[in-house]
C-alpha positions in Angstrom: -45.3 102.3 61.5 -43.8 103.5 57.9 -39.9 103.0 58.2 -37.8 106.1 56.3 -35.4 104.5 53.9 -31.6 104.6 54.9 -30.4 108.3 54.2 -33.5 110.1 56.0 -32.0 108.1 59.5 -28.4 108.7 58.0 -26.3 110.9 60.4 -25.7 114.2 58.9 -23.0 114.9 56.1 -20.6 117.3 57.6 -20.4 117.8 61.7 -20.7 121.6 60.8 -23.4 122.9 59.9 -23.4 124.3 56.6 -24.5 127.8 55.7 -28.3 127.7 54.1 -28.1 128.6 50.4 -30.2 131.6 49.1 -31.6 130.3 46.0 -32.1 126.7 44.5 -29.5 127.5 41.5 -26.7 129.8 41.0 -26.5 131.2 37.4 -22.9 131.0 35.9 -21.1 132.7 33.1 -21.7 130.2 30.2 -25.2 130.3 30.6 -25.8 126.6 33.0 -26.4 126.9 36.2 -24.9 125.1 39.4 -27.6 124.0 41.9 -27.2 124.0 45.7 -28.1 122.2 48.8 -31.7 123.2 48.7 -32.6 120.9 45.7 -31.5 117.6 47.5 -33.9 114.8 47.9 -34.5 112.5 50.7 -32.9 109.3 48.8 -29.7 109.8 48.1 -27.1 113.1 49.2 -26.1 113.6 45.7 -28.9 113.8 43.8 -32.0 116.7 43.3 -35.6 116.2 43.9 -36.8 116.1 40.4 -39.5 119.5 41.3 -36.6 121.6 41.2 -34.8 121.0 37.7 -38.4 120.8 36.1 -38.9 124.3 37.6 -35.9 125.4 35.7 -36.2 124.2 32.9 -40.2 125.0 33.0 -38.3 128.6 33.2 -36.1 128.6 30.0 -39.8 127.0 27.7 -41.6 130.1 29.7 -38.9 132.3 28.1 -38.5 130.6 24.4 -42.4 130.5 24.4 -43.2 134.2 25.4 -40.7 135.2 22.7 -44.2 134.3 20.3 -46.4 135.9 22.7 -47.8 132.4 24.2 -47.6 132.7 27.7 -49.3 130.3 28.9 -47.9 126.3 29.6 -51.1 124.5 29.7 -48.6 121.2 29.6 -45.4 120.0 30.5 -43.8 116.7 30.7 -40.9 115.6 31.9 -39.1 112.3 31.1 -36.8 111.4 33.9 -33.6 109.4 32.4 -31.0 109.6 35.2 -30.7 110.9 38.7 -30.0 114.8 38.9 -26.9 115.5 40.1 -26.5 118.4 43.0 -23.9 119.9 40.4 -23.9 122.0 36.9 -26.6 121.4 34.4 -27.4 123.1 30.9 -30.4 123.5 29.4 -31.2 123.2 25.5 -34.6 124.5 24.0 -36.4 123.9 20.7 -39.3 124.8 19.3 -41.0 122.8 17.8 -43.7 124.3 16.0 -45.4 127.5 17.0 -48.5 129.1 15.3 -50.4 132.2 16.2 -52.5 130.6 19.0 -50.4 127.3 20.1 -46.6 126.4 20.3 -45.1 123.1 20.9 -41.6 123.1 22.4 -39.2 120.2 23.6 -36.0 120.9 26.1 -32.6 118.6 27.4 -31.6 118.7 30.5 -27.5 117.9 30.6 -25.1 117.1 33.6 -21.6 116.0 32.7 -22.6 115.6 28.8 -25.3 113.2 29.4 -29.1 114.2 28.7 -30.8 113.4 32.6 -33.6 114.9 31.6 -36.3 115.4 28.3 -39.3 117.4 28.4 -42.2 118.7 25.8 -44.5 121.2 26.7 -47.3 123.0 25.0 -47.9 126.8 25.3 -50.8 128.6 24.7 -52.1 132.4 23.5 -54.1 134.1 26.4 -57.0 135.3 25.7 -59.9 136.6 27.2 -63.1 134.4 26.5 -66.8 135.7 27.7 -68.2 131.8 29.1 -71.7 131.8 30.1 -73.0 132.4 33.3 -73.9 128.6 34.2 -71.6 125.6 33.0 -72.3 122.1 33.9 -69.6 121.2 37.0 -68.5 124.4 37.5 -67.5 126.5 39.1 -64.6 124.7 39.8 -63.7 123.4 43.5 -61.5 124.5 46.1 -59.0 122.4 47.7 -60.2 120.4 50.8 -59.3 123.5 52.9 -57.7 126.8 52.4 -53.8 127.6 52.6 -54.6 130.1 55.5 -56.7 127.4 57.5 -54.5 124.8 57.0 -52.2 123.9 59.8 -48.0 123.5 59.1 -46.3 120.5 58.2 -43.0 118.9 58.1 -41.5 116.2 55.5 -39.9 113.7 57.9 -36.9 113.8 56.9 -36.7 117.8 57.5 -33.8 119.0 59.5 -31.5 116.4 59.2 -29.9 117.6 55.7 -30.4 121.1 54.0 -32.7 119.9 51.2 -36.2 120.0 49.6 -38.0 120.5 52.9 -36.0 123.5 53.1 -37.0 125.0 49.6 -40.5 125.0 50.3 -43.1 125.3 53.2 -46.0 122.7 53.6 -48.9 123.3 55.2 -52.0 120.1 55.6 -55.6 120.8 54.3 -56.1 117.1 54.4 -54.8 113.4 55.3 -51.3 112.7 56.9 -48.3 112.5 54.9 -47.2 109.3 53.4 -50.3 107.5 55.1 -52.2 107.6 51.6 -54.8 110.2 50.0 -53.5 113.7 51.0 -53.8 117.1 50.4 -51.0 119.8 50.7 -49.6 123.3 50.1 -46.9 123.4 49.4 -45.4 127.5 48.7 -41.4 128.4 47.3 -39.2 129.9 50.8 -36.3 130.7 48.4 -36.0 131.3 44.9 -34.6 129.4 42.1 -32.3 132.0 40.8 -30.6 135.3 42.5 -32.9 138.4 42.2 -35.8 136.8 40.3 -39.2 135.9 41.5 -40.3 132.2 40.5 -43.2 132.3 38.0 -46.4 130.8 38.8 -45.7 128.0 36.7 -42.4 127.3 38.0 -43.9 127.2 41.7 -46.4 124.3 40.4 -44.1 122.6 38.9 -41.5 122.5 42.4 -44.7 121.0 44.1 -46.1 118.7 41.2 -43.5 115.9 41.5 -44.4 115.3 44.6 -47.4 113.8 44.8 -46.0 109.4 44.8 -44.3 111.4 47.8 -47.1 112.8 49.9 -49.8 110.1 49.0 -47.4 106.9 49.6 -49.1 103.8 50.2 -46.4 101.5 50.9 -43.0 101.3 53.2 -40.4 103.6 52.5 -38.1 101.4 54.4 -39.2 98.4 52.5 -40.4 99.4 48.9 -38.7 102.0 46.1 -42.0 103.8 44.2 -40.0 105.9 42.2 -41.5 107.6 39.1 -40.0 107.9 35.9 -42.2 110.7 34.4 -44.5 113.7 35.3 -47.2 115.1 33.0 -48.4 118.5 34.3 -51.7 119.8 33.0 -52.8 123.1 33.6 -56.3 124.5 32.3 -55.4 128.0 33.8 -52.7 130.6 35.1 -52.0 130.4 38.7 -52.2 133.0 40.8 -50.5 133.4 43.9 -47.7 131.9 45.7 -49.2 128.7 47.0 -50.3 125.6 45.3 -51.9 122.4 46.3 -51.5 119.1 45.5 -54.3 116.8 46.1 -52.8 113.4 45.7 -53.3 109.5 46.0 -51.2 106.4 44.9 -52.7 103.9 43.2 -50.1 100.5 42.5 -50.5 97.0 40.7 -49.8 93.8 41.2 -47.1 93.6 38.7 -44.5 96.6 39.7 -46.5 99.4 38.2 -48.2 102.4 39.7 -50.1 106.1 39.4 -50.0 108.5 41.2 -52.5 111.6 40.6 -53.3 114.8 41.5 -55.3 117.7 41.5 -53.5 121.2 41.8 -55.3 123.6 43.1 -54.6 127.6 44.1 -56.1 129.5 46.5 -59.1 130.4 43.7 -59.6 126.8 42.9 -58.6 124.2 40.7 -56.0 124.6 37.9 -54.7 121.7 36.9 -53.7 118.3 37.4 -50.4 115.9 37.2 -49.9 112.2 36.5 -46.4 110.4 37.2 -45.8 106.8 36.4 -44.4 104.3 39.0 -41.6 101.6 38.9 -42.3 99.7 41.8 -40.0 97.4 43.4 -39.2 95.7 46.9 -36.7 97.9 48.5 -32.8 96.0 47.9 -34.0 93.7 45.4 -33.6 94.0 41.4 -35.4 90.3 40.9 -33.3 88.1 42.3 -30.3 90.6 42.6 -29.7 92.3 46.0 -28.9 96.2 45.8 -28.3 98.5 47.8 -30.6 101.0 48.7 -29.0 104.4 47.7 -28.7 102.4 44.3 -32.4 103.6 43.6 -33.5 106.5 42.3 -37.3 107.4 43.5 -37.6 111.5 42.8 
């Protein structure tokens, strides 16, 4: 039976329990943004689930990127430096070069004057292309099973600390979570920010970091997987509030893995992510014990 690492059997922070926040991030005056309770992972109390922050800053390209009338991210990567601290963070844009039909941005993310974050992204011009009526592999599949058909799910570490599990509903269309190959919808319960709706884009980008988390192959208790990266390709707009993630971990013999998946919405496939894997034994750097709450898996 897969053992949960040391904070998902943790007792719970505070004996009282605390009020459930309203959005993922609160905007403040100087233009950062403090985030809450509902962007905490499952591996350490003080540090976000890397979906969240890429969500928000997937938000302030969206904006610097629609200001040239591309509005659509067909890509965005994000380069994971440091742990995300459940605290103030600013964002920093720049475009990088935008033409009439393409733009090419980059973005920091800061907490306490340290970049934790990089990202490039690419944004495209919509527009609408006549295709013709038969194309090799297409039309494009559907995920394993629909959002409506597919039964709810809880993270196992859901309940015990107002987190990630709380920001988003899960529902199965296929495999069991963190038993390997596994397919899930995942759908935003709360928003990021007061009084907006999350974008499309921002919603796949909550769920897209976790697919080393939902297809894990190895021990939690006993192994760290944690990525270092995700690379979000996406060949359309979503549409609608849910998106899947069809994911599987693949590891090597020498401390590196992949994990991939498909991303699909209720029409069919959009998309797909890649994240890179440091994989190590769980309290061990070499020869060096650490503790566990040392790592940093997202």
């Amino acid at each position: 039976m897969m053992q949960m690492p040391r904070f998902f059997t943790e007792p719970s922070l505070t004996t009282a329990t605390p009020a459930m926040p309203t959005t993922a991030y609160a905007s403040l005056a100087d233009g950062s943004y403090r985030a809450t309770a509902l962007t905490r992972g499952p591996w350490h109390p003080e540090h976000q689930h890397a979906g969240p922050p890429i969500a928000l800053v997937c938000r302030a390209i969206e904006q610097a990127a629609a200001e040239r009338g591309l509005t659509h991210v067909s890509r965005l990567t994000a380069n994971l430096l440091r742990p995300v601290p459940i605290g103030q963070v600013s964002i920093e844009v720049a475009t990088d070069y935008a033409g009439r039909n393409a733009g090419h941005f980059s973005a920091r993310l800061i907490a306490a004057g340290k970049d934790v974050a990089r990202f490039t992204a690419l944004a495209q011009r919509e527009n609408a292309v006549r295709l013709p009526d038969t194309l090799p592999g297409h039309p494009l599949p559907m995920a394993p099973l629909g959002a409506d058909e597919s039964p709810e799910c809880r993270f196992p570490f859901a309940g015990r600390h107002v987190g990630y599990s709380d920001l988003v509903e899960t529902r199965i269309a296929h495999g069991k979570l963190f038993h390997g190959p596994c397919a899930i919808w995942f759908r935003l319960k709360r928003p990021l920010l007061e009084g907006e709706s999350p974008s499309v884009y921002q919603r796949a980008a909550v769920a897209a970091d976790s697919g080393n988390g939902i297809s894990a192959i190895l021990d939690f208790g006993a192994y760290s997987f944690v990525n270092s990266d995700l690379s979000l390709h996406l060949l359309r707009r979503p549409r609608g509030e849910w998106i899947c993630l069809d994911a599987r971990t693949c590891i090597g013999p020498d401390g590196g893995g992949l994990a991939e998946s498909a991303l699909y919405d209720v029409h069919g496939l959009i998309g797909r992510a890649m994240q890179s894997l440091s994989v190590s034994r769980r309290g061990y750097q070499g020869e060096t014990a650490v503790e566990p709450h040392m790592k940093n898996p997202q």
